[in-house]
N, CA and C atoms of all chains as a GROMACS GRO file, in nm:
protein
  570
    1UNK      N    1  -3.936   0.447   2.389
    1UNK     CA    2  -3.816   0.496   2.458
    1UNK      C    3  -3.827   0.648   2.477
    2UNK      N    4  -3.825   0.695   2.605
    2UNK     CA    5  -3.786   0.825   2.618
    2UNK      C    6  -3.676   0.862   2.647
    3UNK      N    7  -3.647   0.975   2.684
    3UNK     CA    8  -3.501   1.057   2.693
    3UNK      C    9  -3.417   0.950   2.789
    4UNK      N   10  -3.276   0.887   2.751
    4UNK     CA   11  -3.221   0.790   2.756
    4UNK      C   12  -3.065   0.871   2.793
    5UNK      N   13  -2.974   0.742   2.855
    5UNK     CA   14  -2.869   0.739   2.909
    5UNK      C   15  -2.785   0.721   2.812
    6UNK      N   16  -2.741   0.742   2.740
    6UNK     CA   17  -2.642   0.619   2.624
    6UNK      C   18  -2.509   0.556   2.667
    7UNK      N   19  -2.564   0.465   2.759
    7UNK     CA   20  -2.436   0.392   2.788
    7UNK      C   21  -2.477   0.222   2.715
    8UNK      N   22  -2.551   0.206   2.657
    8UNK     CA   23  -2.544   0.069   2.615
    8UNK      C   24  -2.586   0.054   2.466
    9UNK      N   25  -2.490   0.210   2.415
    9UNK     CA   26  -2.502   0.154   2.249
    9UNK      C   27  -2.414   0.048   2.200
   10UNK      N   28  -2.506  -0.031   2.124
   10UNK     CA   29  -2.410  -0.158   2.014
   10UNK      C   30  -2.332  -0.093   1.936
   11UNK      N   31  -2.239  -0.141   1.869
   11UNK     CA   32  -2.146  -0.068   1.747
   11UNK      C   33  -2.085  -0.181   1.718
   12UNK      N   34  -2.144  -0.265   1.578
   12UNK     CA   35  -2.091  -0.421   1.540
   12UNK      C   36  -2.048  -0.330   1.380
   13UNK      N   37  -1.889  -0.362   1.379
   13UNK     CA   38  -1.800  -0.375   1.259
   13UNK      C   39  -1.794  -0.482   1.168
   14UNK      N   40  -1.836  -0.529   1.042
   14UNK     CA   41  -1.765  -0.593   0.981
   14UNK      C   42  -1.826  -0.778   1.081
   15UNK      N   43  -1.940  -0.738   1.163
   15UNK     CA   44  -1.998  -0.836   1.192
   15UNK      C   45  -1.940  -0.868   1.352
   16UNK      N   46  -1.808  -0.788   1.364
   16UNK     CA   47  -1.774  -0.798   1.525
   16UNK      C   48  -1.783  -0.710   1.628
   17UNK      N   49  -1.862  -0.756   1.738
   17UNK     CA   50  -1.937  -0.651   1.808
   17UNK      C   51  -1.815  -0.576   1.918
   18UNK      N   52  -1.791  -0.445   1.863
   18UNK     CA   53  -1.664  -0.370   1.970
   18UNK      C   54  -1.728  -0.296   2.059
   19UNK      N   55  -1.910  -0.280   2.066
   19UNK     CA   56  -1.920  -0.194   2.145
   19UNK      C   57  -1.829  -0.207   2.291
   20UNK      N   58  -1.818  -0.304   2.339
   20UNK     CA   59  -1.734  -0.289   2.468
   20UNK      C   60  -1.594  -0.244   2.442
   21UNK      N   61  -1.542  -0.149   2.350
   21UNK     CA   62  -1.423  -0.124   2.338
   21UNK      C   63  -1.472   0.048   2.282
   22UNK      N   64  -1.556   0.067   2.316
   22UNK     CA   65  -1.612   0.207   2.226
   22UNK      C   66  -1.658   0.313   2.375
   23UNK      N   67  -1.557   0.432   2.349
   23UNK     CA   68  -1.603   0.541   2.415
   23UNK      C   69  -1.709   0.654   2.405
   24UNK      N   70  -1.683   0.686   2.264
   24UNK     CA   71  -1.751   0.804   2.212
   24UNK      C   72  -1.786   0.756   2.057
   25UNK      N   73  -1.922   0.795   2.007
   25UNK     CA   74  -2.011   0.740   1.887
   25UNK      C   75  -2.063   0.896   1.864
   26UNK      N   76  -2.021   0.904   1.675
   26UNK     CA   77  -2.101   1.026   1.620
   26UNK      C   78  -2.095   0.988   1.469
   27UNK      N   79  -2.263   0.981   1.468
   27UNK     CA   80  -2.330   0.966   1.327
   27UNK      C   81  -2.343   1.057   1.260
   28UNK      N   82  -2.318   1.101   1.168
   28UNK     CA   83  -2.365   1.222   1.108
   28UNK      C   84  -2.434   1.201   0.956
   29UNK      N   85  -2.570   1.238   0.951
   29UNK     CA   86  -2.620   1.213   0.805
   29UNK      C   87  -2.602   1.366   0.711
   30UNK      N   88  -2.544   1.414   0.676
   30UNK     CA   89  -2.543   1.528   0.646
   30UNK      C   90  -2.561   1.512   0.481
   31UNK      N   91  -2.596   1.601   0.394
   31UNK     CA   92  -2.577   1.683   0.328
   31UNK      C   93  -2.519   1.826   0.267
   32UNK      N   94  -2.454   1.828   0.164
   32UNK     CA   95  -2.355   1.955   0.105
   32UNK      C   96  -2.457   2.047   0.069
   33UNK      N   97  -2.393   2.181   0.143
   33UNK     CA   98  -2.504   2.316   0.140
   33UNK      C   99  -2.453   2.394   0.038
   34UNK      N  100  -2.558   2.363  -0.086
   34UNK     CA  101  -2.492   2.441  -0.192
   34UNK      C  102  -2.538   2.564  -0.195
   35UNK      N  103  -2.519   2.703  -0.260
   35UNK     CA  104  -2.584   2.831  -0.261
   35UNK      C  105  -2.625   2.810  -0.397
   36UNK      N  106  -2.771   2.854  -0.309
   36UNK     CA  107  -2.864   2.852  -0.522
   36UNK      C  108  -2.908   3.009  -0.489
   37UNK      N  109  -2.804   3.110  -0.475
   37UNK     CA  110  -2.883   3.224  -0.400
   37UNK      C  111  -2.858   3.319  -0.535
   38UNK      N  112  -2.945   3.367  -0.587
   38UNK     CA  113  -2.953   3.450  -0.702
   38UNK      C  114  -2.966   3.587  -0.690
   39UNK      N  115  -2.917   3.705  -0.776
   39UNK     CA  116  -2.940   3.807  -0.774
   39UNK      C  117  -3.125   3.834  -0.742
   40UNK      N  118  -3.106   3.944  -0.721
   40UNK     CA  119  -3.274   3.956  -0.614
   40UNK      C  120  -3.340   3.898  -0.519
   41UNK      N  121  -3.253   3.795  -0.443
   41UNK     CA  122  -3.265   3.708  -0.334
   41UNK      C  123  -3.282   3.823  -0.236
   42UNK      N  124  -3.395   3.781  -0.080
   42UNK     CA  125  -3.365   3.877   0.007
   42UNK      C  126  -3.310   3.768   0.101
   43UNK      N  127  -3.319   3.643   0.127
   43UNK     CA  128  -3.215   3.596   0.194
   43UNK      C  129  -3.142   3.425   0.122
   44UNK      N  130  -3.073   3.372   0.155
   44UNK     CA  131  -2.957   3.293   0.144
   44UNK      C  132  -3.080   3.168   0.076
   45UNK      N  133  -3.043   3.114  -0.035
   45UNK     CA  134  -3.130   2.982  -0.098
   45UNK      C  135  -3.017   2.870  -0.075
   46UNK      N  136  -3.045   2.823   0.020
   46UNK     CA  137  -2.998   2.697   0.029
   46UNK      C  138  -3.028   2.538  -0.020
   47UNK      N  139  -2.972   2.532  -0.109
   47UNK     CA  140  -2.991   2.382  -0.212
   47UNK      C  141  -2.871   2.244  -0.145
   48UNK      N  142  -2.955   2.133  -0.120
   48UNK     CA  143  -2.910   2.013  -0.038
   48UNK      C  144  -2.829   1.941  -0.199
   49UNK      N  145  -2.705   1.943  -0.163
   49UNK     CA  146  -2.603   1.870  -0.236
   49UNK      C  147  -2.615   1.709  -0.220
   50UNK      N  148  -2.502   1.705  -0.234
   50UNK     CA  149  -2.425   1.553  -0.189
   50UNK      C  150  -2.414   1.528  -0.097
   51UNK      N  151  -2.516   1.382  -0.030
   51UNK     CA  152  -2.472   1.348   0.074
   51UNK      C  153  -2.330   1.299   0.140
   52UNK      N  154  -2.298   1.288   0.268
   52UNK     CA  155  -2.181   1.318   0.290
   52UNK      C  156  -2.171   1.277   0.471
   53UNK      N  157  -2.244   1.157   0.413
   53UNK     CA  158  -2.224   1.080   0.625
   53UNK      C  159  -2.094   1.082   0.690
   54UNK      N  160  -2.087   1.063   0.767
   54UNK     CA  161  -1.977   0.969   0.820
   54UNK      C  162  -2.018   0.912   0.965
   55UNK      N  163  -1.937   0.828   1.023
   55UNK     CA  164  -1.952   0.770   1.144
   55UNK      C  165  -1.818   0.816   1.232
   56UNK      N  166  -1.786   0.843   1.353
   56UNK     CA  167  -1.649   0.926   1.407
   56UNK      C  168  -1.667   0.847   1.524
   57UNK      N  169  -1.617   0.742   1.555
   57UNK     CA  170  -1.553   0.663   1.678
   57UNK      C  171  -1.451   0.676   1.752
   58UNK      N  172  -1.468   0.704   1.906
   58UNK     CA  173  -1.322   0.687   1.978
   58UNK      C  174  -1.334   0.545   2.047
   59UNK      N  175  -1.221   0.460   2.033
   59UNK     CA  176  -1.189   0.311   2.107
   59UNK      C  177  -1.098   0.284   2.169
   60UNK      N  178  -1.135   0.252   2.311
   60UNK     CA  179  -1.015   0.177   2.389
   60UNK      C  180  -0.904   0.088   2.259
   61UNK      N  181  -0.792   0.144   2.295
   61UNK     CA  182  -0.700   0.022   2.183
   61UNK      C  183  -0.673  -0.133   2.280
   62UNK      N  184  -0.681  -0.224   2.127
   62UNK     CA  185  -0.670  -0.308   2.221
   62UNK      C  186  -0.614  -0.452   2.116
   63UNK      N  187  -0.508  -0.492   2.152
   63UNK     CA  188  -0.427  -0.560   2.015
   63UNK      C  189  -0.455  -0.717   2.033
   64UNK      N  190  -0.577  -0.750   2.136
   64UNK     CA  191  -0.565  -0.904   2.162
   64UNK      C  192  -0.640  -0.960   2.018
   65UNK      N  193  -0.650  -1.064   2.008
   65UNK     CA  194  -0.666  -1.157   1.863
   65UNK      C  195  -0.804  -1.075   1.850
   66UNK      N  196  -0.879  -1.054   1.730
   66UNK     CA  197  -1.038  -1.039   1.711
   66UNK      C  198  -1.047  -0.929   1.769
   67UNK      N  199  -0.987  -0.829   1.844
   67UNK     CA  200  -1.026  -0.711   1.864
   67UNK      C  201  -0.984  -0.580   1.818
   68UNK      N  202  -0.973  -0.476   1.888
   68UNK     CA  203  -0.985  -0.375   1.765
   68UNK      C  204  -0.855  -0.344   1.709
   69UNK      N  205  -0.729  -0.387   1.730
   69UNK     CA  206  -0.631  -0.333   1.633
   69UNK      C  207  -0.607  -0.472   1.489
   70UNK      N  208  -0.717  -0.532   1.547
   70UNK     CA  209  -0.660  -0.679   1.432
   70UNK      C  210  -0.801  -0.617   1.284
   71UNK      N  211  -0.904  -0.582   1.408
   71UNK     CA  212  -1.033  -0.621   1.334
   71UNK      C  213  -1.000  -0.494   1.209
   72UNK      N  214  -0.934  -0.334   1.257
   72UNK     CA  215  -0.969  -0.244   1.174
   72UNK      C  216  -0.835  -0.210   1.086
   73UNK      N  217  -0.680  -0.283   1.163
   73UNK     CA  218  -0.586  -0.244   1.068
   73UNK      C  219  -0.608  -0.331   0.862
   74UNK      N  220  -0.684  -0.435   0.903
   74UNK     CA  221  -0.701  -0.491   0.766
   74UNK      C  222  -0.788  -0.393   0.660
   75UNK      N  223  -0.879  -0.332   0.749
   75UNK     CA  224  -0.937  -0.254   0.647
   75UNK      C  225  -0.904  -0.123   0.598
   76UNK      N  226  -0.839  -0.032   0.602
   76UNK     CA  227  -0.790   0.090   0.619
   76UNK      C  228  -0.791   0.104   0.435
   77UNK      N  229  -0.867   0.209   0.464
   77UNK     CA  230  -0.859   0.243   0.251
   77UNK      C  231  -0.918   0.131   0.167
   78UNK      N  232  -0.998   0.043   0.223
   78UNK     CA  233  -1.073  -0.085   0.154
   78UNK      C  234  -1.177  -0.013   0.083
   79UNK      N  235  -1.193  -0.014  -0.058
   79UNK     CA  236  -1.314   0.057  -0.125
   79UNK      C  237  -1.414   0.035  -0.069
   80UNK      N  238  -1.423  -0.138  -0.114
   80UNK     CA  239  -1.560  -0.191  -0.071
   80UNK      C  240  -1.613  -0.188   0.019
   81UNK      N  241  -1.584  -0.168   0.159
   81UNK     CA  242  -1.622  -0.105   0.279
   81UNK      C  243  -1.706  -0.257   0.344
   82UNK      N  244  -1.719  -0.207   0.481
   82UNK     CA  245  -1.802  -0.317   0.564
   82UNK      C  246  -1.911  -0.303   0.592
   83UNK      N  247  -1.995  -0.400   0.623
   83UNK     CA  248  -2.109  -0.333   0.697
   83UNK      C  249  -2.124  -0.275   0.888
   84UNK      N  250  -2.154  -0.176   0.923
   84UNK     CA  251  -2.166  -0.142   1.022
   84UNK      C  252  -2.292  -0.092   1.077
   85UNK      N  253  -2.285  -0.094   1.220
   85UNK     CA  254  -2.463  -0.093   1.233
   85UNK      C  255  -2.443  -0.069   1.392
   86UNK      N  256  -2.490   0.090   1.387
   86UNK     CA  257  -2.499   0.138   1.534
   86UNK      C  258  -2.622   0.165   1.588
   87UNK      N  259  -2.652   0.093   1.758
   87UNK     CA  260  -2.803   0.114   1.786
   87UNK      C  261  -2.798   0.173   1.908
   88UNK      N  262  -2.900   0.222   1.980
   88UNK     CA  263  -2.908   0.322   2.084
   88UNK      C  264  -2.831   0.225   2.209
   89UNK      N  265  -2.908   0.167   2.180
   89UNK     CA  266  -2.916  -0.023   2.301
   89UNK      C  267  -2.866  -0.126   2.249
   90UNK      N  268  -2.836  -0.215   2.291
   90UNK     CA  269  -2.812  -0.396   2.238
   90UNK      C  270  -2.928  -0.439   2.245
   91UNK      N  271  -3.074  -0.427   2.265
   91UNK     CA  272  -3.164  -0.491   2.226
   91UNK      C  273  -3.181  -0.461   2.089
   92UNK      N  274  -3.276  -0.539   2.038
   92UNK     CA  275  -3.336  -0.625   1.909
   92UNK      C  276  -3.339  -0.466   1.834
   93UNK      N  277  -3.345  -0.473   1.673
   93UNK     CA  278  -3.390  -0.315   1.641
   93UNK      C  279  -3.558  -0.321   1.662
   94UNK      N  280  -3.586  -0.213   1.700
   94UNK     CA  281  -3.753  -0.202   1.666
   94UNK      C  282  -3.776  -0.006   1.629
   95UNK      N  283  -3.878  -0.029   1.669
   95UNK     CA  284  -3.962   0.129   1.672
   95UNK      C  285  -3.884   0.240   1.732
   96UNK      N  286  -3.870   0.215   1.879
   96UNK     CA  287  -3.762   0.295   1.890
   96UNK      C  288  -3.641   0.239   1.990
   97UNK      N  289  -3.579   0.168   1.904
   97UNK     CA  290  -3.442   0.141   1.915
   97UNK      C  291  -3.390   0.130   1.765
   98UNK      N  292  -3.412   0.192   1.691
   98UNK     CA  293  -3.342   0.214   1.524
   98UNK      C  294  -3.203   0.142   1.504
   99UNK      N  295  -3.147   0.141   1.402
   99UNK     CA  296  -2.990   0.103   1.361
   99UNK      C  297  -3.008   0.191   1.274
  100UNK      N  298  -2.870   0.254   1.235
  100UNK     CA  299  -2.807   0.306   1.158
  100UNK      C  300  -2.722   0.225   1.124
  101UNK      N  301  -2.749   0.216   0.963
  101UNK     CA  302  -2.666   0.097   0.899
  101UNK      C  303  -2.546   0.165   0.784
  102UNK      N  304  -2.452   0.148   0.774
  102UNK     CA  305  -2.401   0.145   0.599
  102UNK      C  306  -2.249   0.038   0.573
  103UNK      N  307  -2.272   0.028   0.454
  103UNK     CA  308  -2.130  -0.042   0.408
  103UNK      C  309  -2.055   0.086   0.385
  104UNK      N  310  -1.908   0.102   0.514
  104UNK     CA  311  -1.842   0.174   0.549
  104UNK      C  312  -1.707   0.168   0.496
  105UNK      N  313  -1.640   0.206   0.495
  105UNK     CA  314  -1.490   0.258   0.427
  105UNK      C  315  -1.411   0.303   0.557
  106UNK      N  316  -1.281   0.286   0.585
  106UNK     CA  317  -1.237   0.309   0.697
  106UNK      C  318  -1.100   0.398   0.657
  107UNK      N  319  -1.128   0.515   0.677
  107UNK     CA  320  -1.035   0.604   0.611
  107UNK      C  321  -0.922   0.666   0.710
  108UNK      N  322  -0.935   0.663   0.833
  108UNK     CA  323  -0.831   0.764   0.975
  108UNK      C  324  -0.850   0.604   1.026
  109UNK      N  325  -0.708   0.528   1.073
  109UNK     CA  326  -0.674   0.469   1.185
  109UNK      C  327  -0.549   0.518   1.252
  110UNK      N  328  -0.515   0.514   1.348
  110UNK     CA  329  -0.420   0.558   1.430
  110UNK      C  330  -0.401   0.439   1.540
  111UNK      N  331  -0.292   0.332   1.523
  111UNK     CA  332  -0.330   0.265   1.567
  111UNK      C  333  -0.251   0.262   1.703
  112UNK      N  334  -0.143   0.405   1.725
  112UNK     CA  335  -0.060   0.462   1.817
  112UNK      C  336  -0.072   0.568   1.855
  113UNK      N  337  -0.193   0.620   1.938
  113UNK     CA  338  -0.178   0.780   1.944
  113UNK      C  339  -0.207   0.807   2.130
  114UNK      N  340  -0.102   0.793   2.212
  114UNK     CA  341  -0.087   0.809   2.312
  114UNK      C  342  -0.036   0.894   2.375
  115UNK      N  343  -0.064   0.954   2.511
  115UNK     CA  344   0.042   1.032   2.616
  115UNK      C  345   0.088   0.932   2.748
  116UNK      N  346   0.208   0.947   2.731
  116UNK     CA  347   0.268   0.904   2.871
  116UNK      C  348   0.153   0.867   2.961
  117UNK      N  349   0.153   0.782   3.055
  117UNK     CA  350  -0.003   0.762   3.136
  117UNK      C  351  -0.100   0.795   3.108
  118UNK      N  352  -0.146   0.792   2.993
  118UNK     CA  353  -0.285   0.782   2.970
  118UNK      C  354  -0.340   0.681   2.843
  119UNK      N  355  -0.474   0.642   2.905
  119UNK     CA  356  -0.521   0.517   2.833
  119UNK      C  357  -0.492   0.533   2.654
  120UNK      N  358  -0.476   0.402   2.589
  120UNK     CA  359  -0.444   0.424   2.449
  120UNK      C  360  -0.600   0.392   2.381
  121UNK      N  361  -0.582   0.526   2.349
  121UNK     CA  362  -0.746   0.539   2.292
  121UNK      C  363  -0.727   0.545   2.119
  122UNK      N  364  -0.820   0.492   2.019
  122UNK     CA  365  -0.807   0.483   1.874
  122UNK      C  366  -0.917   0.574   1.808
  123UNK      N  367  -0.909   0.675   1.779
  123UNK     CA  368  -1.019   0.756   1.685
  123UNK      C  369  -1.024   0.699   1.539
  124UNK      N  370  -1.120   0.683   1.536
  124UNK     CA  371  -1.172   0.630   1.403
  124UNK      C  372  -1.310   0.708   1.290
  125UNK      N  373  -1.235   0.727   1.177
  125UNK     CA  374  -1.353   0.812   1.126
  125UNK      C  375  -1.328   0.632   1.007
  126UNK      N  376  -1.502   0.646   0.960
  126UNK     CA  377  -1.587   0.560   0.864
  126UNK      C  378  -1.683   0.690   0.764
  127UNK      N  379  -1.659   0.629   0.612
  127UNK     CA  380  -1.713   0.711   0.557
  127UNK      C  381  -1.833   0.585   0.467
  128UNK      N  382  -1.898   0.660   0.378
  128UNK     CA  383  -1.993   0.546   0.342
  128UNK      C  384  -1.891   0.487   0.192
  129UNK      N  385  -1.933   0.368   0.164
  129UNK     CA  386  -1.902   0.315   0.064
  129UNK      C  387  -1.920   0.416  -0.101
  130UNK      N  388  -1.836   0.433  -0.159
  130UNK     CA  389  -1.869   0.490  -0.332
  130UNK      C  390  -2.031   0.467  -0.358
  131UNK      N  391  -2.147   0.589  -0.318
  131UNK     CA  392  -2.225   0.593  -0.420
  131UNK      C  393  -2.369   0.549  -0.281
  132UNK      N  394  -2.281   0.484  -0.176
  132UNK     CA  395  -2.403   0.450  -0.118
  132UNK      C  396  -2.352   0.572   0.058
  133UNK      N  397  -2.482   0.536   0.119
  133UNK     CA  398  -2.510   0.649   0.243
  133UNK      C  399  -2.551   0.554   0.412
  134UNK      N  400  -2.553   0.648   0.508
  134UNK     CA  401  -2.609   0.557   0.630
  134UNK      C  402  -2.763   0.565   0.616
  135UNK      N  403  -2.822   0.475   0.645
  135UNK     CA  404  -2.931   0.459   0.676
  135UNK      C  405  -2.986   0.415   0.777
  136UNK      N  406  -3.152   0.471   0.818
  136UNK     CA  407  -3.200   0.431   0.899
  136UNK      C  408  -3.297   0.351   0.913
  137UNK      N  409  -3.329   0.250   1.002
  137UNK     CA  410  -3.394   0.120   0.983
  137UNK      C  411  -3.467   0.066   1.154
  138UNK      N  412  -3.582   0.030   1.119
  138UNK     CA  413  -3.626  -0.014   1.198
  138UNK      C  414  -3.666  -0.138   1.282
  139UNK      N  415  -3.662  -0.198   1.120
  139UNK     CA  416  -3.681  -0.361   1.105
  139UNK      C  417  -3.579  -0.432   1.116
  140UNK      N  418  -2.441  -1.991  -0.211
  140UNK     CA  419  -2.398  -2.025  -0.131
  140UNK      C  420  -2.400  -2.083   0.006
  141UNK      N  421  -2.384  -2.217   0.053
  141UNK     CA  422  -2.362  -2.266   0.187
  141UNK      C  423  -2.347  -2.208   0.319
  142UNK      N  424  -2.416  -2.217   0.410
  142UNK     CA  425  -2.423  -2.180   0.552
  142UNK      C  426  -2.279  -2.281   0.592
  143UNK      N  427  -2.180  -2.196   0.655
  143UNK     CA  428  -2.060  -2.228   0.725
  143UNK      C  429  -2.077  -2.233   0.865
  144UNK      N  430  -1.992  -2.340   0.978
  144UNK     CA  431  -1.974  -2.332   1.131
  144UNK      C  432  -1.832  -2.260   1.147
  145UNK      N  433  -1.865  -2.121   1.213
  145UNK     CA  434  -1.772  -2.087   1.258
  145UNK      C  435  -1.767  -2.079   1.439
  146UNK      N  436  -1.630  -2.085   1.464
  146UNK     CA  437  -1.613  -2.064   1.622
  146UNK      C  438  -1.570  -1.932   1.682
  147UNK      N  439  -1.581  -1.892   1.789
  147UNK     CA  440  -1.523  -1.702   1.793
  147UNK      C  441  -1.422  -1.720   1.874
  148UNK      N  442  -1.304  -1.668   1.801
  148UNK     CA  443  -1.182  -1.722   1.865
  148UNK      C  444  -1.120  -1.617   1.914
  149UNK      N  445  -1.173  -1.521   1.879
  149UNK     CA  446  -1.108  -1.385   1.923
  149UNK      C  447  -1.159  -1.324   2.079
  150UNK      N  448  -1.142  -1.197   2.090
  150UNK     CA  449  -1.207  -1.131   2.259
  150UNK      C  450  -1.305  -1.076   2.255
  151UNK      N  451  -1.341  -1.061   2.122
  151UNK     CA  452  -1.490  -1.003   2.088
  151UNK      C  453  -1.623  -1.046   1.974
  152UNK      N  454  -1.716  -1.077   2.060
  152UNK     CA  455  -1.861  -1.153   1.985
  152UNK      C  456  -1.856  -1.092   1.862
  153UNK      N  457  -1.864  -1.209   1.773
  153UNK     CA  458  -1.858  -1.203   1.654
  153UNK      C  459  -2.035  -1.219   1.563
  154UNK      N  460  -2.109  -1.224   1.474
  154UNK     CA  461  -2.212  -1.202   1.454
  154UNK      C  462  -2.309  -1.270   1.576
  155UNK      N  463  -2.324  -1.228   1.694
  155UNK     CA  464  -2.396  -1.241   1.770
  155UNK      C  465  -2.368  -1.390   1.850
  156UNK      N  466  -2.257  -1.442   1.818
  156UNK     CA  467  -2.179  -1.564   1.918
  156UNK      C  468  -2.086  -1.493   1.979
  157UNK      N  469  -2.065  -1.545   2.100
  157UNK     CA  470  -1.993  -1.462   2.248
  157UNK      C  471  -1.807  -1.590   2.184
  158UNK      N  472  -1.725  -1.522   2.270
  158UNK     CA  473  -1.560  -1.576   2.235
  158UNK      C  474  -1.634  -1.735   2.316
  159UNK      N  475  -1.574  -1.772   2.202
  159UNK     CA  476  -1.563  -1.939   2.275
  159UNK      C  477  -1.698  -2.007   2.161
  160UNK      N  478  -1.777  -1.944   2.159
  160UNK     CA  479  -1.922  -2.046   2.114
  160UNK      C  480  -1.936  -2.030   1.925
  161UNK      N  481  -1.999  -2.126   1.902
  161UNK     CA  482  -2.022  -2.116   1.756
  161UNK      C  483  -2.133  -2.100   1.695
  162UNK      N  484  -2.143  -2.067   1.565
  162UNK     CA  485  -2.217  -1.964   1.463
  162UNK      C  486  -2.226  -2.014   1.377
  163UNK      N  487  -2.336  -2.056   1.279
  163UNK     CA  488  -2.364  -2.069   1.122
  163UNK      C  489  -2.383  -1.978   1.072
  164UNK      N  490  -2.299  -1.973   0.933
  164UNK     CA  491  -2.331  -1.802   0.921
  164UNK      C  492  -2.310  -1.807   0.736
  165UNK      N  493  -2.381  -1.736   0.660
  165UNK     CA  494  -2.335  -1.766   0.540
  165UNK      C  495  -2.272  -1.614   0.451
  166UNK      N  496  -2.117  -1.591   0.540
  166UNK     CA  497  -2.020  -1.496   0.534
  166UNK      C  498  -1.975  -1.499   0.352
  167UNK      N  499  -1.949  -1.388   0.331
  167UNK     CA  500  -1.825  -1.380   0.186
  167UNK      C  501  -1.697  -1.404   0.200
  168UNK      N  502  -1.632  -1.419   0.093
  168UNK     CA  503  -1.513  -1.525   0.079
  168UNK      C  504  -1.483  -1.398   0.144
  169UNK      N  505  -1.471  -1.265   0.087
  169UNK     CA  506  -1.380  -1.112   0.206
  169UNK      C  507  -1.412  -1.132   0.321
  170UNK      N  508  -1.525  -1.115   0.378
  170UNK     CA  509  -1.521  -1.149   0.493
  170UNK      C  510  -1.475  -1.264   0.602
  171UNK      N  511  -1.491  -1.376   0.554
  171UNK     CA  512  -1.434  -1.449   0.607
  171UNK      C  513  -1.284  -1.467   0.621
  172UNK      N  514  -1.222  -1.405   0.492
  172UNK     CA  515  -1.092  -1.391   0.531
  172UNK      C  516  -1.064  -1.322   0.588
  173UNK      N  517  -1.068  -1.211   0.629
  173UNK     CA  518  -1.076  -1.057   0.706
  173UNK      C  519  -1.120  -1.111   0.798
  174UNK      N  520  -1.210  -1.235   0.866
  174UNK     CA  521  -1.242  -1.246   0.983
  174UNK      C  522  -1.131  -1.343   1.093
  175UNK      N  523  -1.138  -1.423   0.981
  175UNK     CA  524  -0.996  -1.532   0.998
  175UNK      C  525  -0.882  -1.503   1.021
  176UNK      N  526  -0.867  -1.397   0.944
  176UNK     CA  527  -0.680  -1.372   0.948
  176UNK      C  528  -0.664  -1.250   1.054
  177UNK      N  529  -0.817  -1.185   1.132
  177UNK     CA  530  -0.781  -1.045   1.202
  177UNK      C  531  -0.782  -1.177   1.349
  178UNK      N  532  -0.809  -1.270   1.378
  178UNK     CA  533  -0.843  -1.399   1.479
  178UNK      C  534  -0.966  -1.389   1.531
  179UNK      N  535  -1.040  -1.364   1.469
  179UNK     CA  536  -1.209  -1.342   1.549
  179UNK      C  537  -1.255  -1.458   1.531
  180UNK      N  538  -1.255  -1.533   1.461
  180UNK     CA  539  -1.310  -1.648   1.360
  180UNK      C  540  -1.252  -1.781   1.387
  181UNK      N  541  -1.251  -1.841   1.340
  181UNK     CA  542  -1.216  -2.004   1.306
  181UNK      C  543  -1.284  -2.080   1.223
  182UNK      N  544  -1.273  -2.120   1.164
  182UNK     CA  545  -1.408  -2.276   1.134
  182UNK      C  546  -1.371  -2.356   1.173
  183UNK      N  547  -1.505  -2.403   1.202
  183UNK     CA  548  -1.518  -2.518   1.299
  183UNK      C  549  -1.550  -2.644   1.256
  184UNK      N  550  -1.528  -2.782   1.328
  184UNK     CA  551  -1.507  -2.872   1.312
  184UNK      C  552  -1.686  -2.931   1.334
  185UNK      N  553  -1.749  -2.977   1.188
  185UNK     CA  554  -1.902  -3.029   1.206
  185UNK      C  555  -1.880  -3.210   1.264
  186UNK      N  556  -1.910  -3.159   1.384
  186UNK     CA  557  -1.945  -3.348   1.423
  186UNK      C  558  -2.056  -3.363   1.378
  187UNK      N  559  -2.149  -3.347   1.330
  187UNK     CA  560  -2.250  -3.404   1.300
  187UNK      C  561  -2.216  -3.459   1.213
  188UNK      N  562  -2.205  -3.376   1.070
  188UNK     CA  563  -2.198  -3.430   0.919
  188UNK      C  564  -2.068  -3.520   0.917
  189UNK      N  565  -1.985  -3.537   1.041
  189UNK     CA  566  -1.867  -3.623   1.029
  189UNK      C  567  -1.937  -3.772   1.088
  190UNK      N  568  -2.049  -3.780   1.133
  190UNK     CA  569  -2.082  -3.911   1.153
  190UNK      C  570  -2.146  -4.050   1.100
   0.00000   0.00000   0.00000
């Protein structure tokens, strides 16, 4: 795959596929930037903390049976979190079409956040499960 | 644990079955309830093993 369009990323929740209800997708694998910067330093020592993913979704709202206000109001503050798994494409994972996987926690729903004439869109932040992170996968 | 028939009853494909078609799938008791009670889901009725 080379430099690509991203209009046909997957984004399956909890095993149900919303990409057709998904505007905007942001993965973030990050790590906490601790300062290990010591007297006689000549510049800034930066030491990799705690990881600290998250996943940040915007979604068409949409309250019909199995879709997204049924699928994500059940989970909201669920420890145990779901599995989720975002790919560039809806084809198969391989080499380069990766997933980013984790058992997610669903911490921001808004399941009303509208203006007068304009579409009802749902931002959604996912954090990783207690102890575990997103990962990346090929297979 | 047992491989289950589920049906997708909801508006959106559920582990890789489109609304309407069915799935063997060997889900957790959470999940399946969470799948059931949000309407994505159903279980489904085995004609086979009913014959």
């Amino acid at each position: 795959m080379a430099i690509f369009n991203g209009r046909d990323y997957s984004v399956v929740y909890n095993a149900v596929d919303i990409s057709n209800r998904v505007r905007t997708i942001r993965v973030s694998q990050n790590a906490e930037d601790l300062d290990g910067t010591a007297m006689g330093a000549l510049s800034r020592a930066h030491v990799p903390g705690l990881r600290d993913d998250r996943i940040e979704l915007e979604l068409f709202q949409d309250h019909a049976a199995g879709s997204v206000d049924a699928t994500f109001s059940a989970q909201i503050g669920v420890a145990a979190g779901v599995l989720t798994t975002i790919k560039p494409t809806s084809a198969a994972v391989s080499a380069t079409n990766p997933k980013y996987e984790g058992t997610m926690v669903l911490l921001d729903y808004s399941p009303a956040d509208v203006e007068v004439g304009n579409l009802s869109m749902v931002p959604i932040t996912l954090v990783p499960a207690p102890g575990s992170q997103i990962t990346r996968s090929t297979v | 644990m047992a491989k289950k028939r589920y049906r997708v009853v909801g508006e959106l494909p559920v582990a890789g079955a489109q609304p309407g078609e069915e799935f063997e799938a060997d889900l957790s008791v959470e999940q399946e309830e969470s799948l059931i009670a949000s309407g994505a889901i159903a279980l489904a009725f085995d004609k086979a093993k009913e014959k």
